[in-house]
Biopython code that builds the backbone (N, CA, C, O; Angstrom):
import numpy as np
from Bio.PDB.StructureBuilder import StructureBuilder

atoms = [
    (1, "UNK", "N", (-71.925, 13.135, 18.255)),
    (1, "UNK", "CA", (-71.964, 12.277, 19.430)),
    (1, "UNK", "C", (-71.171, 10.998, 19.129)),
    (1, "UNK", "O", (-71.502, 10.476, 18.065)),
    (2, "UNK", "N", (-70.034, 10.260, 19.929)),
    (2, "UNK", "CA", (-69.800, 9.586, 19.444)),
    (2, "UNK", "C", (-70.220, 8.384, 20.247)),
    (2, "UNK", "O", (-70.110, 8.179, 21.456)),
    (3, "UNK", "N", (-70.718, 7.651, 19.303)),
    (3, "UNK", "CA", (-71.243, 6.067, 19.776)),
    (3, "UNK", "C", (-69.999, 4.623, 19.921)),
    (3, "UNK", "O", (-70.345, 3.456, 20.106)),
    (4, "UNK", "N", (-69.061, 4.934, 19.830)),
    (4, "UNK", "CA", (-67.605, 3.840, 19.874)),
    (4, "UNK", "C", (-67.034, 4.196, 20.601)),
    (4, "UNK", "O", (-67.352, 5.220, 21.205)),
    (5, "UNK", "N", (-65.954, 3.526, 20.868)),
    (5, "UNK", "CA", (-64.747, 3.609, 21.277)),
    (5, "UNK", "C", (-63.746, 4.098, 20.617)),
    (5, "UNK", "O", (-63.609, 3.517, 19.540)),
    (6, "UNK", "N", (-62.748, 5.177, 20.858)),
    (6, "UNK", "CA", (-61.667, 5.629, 19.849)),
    (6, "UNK", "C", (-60.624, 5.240, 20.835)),
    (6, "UNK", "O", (-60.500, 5.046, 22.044)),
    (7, "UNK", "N", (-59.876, 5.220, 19.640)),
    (7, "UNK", "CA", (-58.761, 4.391, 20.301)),
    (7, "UNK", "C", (-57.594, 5.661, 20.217)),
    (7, "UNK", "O", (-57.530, 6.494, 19.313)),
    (8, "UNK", "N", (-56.789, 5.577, 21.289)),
    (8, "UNK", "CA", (-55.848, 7.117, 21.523)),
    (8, "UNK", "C", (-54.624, 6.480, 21.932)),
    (8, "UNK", "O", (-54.501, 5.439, 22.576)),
    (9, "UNK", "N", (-53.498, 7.444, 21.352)),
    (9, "UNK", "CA", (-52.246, 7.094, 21.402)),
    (9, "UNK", "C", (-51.667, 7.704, 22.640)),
    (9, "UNK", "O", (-52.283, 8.601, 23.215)),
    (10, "UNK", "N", (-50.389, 7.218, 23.132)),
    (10, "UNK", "CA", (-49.661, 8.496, 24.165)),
    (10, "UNK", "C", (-49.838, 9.659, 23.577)),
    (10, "UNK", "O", (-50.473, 10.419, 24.308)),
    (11, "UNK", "N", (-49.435, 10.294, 22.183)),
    (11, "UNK", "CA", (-49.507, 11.481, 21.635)),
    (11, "UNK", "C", (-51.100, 12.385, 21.768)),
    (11, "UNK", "O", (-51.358, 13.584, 21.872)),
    (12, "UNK", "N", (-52.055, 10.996, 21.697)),
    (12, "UNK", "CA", (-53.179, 12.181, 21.279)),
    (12, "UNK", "C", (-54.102, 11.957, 22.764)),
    (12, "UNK", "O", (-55.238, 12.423, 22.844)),
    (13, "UNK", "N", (-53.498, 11.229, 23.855)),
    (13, "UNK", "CA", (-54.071, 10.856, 25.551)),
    (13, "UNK", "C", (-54.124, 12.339, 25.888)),
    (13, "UNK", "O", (-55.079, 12.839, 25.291)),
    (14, "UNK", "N", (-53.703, 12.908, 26.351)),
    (14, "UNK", "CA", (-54.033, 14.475, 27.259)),
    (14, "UNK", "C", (-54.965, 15.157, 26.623)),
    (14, "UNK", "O", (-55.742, 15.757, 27.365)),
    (15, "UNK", "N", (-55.240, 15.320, 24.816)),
    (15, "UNK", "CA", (-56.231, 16.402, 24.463)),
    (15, "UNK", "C", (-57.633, 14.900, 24.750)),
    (15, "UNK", "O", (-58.746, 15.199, 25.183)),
    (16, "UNK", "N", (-57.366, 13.838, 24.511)),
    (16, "UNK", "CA", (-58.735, 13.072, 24.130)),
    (16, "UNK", "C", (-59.360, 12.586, 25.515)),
    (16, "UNK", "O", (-60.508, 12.149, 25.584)),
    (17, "UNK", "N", (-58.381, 12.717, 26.774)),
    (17, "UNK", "CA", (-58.733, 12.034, 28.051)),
    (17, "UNK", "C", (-59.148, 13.018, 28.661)),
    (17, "UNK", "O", (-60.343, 13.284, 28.785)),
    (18, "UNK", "N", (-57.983, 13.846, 29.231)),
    (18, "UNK", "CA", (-57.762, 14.566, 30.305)),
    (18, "UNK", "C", (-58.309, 15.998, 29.915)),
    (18, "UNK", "O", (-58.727, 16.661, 30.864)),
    (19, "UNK", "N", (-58.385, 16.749, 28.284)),
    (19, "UNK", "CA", (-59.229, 17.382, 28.512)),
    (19, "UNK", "C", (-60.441, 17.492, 27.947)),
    (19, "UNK", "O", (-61.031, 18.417, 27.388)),
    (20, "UNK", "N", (-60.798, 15.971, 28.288)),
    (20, "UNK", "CA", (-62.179, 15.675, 27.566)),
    (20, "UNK", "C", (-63.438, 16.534, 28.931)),
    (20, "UNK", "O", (-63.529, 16.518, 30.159)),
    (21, "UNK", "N", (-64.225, 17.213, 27.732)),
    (21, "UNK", "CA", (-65.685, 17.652, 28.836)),
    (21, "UNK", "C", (-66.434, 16.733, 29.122)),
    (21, "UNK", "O", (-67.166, 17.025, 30.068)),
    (22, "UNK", "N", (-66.650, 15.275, 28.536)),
    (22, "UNK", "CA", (-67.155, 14.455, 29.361)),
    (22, "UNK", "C", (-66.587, 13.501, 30.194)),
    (22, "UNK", "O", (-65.390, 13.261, 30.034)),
    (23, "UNK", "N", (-67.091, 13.020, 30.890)),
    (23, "UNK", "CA", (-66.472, 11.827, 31.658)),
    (23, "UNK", "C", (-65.728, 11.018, 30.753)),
    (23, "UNK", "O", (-65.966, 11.190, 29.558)),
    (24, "UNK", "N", (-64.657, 9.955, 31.159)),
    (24, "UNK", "CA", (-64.149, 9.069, 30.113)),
    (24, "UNK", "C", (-63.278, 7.603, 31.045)),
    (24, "UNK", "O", (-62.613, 7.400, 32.060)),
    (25, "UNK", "N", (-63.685, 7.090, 30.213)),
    (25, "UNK", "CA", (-63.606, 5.409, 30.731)),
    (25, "UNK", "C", (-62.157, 4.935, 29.520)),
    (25, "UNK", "O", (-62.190, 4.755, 28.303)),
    (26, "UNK", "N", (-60.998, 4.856, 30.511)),
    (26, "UNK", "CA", (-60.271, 4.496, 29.389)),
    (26, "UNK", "C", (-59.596, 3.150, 29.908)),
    (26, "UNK", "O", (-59.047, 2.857, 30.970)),
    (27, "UNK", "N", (-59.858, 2.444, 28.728)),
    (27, "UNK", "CA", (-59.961, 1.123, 28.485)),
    (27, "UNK", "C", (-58.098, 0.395, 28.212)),
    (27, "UNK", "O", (-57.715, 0.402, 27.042)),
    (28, "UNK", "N", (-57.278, -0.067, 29.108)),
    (28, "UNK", "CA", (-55.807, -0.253, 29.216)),
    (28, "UNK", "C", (-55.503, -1.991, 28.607)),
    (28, "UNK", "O", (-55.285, -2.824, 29.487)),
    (29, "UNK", "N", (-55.500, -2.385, 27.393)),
    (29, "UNK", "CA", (-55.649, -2.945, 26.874)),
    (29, "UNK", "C", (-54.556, -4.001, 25.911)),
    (29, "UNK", "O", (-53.467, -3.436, 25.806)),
    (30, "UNK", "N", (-54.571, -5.124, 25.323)),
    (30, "UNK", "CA", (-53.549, -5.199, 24.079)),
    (30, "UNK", "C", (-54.735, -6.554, 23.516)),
    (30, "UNK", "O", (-55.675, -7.133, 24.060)),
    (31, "UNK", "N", (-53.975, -6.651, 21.952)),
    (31, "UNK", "CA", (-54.772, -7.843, 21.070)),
    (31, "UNK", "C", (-54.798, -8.912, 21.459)),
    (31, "UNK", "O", (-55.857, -9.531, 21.356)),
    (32, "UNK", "N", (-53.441, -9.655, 22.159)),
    (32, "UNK", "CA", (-53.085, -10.928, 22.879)),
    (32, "UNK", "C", (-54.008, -11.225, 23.828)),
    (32, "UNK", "O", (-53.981, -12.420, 24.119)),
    (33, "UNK", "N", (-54.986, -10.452, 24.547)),
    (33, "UNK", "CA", (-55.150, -10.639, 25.655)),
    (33, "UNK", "C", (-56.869, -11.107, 25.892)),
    (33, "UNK", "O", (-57.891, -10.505, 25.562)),
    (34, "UNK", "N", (-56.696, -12.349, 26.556)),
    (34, "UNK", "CA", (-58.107, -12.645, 27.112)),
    (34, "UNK", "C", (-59.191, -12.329, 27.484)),
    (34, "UNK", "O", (-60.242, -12.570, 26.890)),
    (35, "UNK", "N", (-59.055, -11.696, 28.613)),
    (35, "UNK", "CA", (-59.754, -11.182, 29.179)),
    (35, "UNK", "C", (-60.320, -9.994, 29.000)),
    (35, "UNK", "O", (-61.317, -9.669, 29.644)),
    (36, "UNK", "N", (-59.631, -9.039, 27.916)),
    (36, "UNK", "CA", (-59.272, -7.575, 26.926)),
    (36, "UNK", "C", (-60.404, -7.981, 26.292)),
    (36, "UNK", "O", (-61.433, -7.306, 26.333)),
    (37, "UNK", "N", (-60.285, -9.482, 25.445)),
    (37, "UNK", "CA", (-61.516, -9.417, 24.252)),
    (37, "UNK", "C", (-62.560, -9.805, 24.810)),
    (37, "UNK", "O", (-63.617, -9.664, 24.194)),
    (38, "UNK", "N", (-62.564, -10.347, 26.008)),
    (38, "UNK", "CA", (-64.171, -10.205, 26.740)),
    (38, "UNK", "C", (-64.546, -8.837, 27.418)),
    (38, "UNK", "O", (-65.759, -8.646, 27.502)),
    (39, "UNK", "N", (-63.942, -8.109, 27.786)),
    (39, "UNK", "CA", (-64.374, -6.731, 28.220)),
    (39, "UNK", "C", (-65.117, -5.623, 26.804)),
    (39, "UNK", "O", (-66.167, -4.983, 26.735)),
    (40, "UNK", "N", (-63.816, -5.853, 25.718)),
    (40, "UNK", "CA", (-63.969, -5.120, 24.455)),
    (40, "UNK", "C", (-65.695, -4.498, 24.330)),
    (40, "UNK", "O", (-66.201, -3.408, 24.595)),
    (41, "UNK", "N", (-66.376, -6.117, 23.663)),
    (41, "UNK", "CA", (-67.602, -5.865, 23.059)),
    (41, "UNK", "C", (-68.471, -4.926, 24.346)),
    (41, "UNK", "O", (-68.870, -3.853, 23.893)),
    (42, "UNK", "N", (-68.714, -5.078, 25.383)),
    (42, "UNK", "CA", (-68.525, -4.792, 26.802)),
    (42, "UNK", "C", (-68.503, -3.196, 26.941)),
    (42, "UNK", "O", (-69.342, -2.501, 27.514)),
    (43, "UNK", "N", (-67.568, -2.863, 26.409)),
    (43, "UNK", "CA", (-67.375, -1.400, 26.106)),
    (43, "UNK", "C", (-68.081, -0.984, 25.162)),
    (43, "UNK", "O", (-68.741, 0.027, 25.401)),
    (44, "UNK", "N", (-68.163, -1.450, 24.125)),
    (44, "UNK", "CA", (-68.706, -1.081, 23.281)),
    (44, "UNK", "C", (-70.323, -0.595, 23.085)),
    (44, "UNK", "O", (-70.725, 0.411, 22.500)),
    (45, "UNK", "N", (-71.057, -1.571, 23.721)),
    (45, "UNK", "CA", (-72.016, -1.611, 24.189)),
    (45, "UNK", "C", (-72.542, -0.400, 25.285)),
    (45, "UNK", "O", (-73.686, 0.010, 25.484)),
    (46, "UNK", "N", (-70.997, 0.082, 26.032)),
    (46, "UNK", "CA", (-71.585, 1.053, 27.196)),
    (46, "UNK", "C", (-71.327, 2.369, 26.349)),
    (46, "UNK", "O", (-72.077, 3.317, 26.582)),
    (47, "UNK", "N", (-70.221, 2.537, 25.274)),
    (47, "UNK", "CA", (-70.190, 3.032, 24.435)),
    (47, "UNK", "C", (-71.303, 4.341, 23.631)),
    (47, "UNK", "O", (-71.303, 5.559, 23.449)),
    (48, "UNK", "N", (-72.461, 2.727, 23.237)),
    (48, "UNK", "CA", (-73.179, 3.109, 22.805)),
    (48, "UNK", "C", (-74.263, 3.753, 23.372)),
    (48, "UNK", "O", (-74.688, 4.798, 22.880)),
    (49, "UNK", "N", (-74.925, 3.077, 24.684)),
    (49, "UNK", "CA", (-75.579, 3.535, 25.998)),
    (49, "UNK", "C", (-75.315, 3.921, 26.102)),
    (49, "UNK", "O", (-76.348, 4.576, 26.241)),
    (50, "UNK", "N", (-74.141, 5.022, 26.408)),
    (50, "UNK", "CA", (-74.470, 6.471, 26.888)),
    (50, "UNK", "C", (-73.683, 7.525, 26.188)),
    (50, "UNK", "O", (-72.924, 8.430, 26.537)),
    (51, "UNK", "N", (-74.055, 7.159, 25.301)),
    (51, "UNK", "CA", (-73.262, 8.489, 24.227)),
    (51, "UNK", "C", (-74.134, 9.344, 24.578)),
    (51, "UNK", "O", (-75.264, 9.220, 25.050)),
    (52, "UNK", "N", (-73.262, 10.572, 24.197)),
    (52, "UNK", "CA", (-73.364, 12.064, 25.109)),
    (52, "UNK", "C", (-73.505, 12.050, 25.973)),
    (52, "UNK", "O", (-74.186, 13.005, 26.347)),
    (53, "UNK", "N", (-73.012, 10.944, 27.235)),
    (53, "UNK", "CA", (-72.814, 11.019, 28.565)),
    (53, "UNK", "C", (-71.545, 11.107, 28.802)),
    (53, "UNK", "O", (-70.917, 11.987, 29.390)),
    (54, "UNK", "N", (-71.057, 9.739, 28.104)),
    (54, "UNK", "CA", (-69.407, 9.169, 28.752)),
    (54, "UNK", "C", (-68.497, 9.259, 27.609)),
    (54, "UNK", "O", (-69.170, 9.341, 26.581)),
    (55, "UNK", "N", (-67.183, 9.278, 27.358)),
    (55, "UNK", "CA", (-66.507, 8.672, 26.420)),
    (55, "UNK", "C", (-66.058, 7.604, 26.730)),
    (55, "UNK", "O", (-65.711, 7.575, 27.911)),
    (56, "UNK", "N", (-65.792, 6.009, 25.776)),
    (56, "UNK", "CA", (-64.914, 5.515, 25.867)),
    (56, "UNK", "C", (-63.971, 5.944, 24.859)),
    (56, "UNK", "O", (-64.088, 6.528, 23.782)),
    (57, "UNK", "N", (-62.689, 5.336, 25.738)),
    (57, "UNK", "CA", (-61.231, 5.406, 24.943)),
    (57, "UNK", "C", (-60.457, 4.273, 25.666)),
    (57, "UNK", "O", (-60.336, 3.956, 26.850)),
    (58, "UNK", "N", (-59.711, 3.514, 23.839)),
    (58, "UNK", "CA", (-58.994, 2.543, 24.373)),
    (58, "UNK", "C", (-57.706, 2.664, 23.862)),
    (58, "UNK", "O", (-57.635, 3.140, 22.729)),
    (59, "UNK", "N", (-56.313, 2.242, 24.611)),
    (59, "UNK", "CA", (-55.394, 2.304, 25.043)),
    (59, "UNK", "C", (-54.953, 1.000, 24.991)),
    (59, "UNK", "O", (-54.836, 0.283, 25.985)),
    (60, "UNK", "N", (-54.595, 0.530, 23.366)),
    (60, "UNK", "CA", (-53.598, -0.551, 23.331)),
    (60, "UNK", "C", (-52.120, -0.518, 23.833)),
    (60, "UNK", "O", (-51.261, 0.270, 23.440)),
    (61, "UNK", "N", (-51.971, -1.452, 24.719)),
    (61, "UNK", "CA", (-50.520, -0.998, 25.800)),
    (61, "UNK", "C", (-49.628, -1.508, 24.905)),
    (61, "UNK", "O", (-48.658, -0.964, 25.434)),
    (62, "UNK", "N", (-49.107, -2.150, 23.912)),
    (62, "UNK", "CA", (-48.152, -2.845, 23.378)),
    (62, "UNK", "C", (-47.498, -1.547, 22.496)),
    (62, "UNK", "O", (-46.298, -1.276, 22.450)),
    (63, "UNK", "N", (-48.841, -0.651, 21.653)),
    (63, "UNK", "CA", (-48.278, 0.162, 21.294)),
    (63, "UNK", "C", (-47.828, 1.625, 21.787)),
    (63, "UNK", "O", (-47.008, 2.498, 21.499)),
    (64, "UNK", "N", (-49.090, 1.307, 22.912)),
    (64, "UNK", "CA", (-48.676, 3.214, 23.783)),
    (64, "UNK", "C", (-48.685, 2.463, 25.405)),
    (64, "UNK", "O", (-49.599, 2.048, 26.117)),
    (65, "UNK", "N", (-47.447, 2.518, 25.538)),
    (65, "UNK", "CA", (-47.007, 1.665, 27.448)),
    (65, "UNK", "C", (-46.670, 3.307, 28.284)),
    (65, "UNK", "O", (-46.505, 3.497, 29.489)),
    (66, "UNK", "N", (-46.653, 4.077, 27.428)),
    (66, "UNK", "CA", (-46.145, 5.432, 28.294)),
    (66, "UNK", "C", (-47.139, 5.932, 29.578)),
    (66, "UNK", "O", (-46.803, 6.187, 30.735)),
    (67, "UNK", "N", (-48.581, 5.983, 28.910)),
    (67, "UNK", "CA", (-49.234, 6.354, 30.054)),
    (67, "UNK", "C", (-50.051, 5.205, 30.896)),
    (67, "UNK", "O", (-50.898, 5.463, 31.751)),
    (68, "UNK", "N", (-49.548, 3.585, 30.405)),
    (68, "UNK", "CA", (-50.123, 3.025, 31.019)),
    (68, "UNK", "C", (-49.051, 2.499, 32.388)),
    (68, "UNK", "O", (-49.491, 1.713, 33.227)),
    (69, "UNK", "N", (-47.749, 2.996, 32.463)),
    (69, "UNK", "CA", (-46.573, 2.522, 33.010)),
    (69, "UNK", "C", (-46.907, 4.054, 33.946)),
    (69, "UNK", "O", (-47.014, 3.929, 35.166)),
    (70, "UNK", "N", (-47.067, 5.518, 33.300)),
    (70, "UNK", "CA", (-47.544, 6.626, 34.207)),
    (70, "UNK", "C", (-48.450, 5.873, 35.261)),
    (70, "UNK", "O", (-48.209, 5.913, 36.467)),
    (71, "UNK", "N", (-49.592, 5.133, 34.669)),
    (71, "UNK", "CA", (-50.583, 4.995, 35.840)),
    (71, "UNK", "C", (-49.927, 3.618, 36.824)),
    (71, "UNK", "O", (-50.625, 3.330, 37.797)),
    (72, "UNK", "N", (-49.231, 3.163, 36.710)),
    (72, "UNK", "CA", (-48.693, 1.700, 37.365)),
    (72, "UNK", "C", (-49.918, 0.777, 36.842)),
    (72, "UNK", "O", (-50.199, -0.124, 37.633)),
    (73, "UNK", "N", (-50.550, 0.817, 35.888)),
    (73, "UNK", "CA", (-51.167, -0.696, 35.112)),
    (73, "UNK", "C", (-50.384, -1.715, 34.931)),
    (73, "UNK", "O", (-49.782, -1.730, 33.858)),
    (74, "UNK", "N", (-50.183, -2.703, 35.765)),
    (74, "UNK", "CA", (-49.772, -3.703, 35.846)),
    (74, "UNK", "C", (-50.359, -5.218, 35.521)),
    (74, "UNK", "O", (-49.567, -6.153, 35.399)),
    (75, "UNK", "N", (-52.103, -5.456, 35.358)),
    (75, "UNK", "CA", (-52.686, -5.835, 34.638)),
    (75, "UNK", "C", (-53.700, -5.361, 33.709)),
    (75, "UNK", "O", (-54.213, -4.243, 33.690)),
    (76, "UNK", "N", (-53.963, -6.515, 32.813)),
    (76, "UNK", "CA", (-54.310, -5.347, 31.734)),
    (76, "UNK", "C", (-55.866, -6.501, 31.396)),
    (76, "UNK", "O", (-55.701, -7.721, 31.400)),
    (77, "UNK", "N", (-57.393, -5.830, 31.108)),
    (77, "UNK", "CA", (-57.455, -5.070, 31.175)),
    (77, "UNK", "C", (-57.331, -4.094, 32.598)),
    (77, "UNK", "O", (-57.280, -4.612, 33.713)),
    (78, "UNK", "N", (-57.298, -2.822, 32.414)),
    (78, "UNK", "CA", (-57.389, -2.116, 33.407)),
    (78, "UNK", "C", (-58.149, -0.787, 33.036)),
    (78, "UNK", "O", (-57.772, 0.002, 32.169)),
    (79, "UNK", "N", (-59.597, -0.614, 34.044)),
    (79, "UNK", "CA", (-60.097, 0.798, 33.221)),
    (79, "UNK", "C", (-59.886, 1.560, 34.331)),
    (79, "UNK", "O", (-59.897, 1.101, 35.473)),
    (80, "UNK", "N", (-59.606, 3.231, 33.922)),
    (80, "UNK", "CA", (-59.619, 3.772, 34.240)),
    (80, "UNK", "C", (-60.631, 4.649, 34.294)),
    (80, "UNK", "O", (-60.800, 5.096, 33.159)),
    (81, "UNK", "N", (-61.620, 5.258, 35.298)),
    (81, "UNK", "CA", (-62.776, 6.258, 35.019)),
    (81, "UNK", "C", (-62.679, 7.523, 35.562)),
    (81, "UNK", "O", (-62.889, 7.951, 36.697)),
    (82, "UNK", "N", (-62.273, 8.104, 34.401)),
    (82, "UNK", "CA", (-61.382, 9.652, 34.492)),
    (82, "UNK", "C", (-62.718, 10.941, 34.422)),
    (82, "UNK", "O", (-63.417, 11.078, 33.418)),
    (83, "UNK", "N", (-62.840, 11.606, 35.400)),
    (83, "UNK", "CA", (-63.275, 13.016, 35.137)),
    (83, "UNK", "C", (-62.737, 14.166, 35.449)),
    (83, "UNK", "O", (-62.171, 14.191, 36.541)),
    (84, "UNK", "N", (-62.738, 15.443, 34.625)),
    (84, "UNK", "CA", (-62.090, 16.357, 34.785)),
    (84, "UNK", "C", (-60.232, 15.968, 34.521)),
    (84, "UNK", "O", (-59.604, 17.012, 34.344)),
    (85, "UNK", "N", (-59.713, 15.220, 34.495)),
    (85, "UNK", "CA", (-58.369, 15.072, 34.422)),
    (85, "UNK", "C", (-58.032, 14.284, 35.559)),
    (85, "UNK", "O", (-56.843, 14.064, 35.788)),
    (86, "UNK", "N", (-59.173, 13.701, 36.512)),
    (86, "UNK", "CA", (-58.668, 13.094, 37.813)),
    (86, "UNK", "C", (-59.257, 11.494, 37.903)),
    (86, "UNK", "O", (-60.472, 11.315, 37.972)),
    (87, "UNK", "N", (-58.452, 10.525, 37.899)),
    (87, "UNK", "CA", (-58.918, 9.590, 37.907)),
    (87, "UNK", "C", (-59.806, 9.089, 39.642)),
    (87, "UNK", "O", (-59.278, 9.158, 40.752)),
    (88, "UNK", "N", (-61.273, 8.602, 39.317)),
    (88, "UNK", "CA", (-62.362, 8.735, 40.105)),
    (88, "UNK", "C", (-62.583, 7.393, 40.508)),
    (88, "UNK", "O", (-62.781, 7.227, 41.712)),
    (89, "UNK", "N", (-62.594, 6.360, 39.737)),
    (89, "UNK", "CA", (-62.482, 4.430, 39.776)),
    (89, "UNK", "C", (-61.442, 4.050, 38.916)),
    (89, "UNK", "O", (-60.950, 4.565, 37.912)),
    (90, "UNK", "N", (-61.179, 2.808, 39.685)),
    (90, "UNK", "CA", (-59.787, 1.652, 38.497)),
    (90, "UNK", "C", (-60.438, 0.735, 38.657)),
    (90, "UNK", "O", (-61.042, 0.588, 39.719)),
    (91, "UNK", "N", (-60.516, -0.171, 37.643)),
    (91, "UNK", "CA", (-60.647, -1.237, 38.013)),
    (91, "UNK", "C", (-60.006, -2.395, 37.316)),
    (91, "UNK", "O", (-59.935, -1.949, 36.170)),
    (92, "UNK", "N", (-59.462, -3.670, 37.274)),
    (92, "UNK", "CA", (-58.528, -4.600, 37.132)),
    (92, "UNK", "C", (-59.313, -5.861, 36.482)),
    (92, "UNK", "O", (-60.178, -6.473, 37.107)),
    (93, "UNK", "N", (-59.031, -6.090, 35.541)),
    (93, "UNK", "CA", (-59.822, -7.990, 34.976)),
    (93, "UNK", "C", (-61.080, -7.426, 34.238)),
    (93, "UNK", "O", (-61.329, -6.289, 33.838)),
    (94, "UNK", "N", (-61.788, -8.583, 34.187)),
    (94, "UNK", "CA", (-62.815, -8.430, 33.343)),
    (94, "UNK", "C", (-63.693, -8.882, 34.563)),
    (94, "UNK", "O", (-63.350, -9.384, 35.633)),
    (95, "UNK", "N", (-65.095, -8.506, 34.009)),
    (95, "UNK", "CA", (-66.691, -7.853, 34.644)),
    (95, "UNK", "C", (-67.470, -8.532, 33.867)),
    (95, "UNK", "O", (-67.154, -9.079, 32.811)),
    (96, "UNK", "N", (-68.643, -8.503, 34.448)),
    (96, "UNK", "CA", (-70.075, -8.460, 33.848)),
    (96, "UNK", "C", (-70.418, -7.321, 32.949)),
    (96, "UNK", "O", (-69.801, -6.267, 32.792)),
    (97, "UNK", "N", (-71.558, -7.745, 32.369)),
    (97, "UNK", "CA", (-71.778, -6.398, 31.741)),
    (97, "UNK", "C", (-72.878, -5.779, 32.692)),
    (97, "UNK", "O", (-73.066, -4.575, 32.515)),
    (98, "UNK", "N", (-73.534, -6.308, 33.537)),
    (98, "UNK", "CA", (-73.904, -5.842, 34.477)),
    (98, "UNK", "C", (-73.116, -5.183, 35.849)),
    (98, "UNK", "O", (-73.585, -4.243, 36.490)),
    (99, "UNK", "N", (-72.019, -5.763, 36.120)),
    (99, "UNK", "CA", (-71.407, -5.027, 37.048)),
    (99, "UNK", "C", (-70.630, -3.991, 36.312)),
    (99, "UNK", "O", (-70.469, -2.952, 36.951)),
    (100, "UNK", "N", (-69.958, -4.038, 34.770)),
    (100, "UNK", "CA", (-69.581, -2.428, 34.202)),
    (100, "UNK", "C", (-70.991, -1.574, 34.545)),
    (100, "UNK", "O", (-70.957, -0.776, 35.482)),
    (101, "UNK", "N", (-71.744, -1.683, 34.076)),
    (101, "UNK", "CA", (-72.799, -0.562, 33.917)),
    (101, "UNK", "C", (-73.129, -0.346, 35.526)),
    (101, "UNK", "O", (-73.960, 0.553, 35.657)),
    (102, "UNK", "N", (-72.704, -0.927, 36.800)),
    (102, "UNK", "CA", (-72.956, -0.624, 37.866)),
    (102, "UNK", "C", (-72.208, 0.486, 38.284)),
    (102, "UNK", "O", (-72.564, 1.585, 38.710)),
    (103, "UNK", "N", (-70.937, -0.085, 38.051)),
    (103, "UNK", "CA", (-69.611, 1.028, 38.056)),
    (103, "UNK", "C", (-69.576, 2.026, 37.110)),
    (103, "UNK", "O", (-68.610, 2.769, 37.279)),
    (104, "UNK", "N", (-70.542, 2.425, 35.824)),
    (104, "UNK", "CA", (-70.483, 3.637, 34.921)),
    (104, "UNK", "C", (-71.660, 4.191, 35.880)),
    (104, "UNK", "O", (-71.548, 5.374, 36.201)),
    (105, "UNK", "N", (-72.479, 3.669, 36.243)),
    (105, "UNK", "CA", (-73.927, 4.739, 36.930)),
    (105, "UNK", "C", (-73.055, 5.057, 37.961)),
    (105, "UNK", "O", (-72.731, 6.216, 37.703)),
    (106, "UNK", "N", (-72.522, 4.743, 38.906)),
    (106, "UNK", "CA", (-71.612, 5.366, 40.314)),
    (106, "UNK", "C", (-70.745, 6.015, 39.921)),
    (106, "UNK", "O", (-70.293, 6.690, 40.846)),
    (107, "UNK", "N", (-70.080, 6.240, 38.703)),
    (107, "UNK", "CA", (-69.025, 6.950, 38.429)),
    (107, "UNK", "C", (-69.826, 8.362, 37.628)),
    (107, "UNK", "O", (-69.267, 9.459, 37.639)),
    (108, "UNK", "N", (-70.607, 8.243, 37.239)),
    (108, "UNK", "CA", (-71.211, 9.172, 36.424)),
    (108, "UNK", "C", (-72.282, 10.369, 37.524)),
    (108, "UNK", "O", (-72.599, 11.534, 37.287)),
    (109, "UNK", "N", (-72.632, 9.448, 38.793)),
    (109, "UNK", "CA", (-72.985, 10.121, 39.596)),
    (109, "UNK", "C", (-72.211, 10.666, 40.709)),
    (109, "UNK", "O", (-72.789, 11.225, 41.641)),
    (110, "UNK", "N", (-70.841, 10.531, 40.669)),
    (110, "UNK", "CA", (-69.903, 11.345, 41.657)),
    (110, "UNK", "C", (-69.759, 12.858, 41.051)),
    (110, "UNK", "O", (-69.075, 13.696, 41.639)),
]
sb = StructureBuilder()
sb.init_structure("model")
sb.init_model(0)
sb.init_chain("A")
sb.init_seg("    ")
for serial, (resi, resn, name, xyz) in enumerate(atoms, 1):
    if name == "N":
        sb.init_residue(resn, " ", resi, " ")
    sb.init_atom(name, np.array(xyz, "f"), 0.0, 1.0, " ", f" {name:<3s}", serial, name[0])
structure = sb.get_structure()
């Protein structure tokens, strides 16, 4: 079960996202960024709450821009909440940790 966040390259995005069997929250990200390191711990935390529910996966853009330029991420953070291979919510900036976990229970129940 994994309890973190793994972090996935363009190379290893399609086997770790798209054909992941669980849901997956992927996290569009870089080190520079503000609002990135207030979401981070954030994730981590939902991470851990619902292992063997959800995956997270994060997606430093500085080093992998391929599939974040695929999705038009234009700010960053930006999550994506992917099931089956189809993205289901986006969402843009940083959150509560109460309004993430609002948006993982609605996404987990579609």
């Amino acid at each position: 079960m994994i309890t973190e966040p793994m972090h996935v390259s363009d190379e290893t995005y399609e086997k770790a996202v798209l054909q992941s069997t669980l849901p997956v929250i992927v996290d569009f990200w870089a080190p520079w960024c503000g609002p990135c390191k207030m979401v981070g711990p954030l994730l981590d935390d939902i991470a851990k709450d619902y292992a063997g529910k959800l995956v997270v996966a994060k997606v430093n853009t500085d080093e992998n821009s391929e599939r974040a330029v695929s999705y038009n991420v234009q700010t960053i953070p930006t999550l994506l909440f992917i099931k089956n291979g189809e993205i289901l919510k986006r969402h843009s900036g940083s959150l509560s940790y109460a309004a993430l976990r609002e948006m993982v229970d609605s996404f987990l129940a579609i």
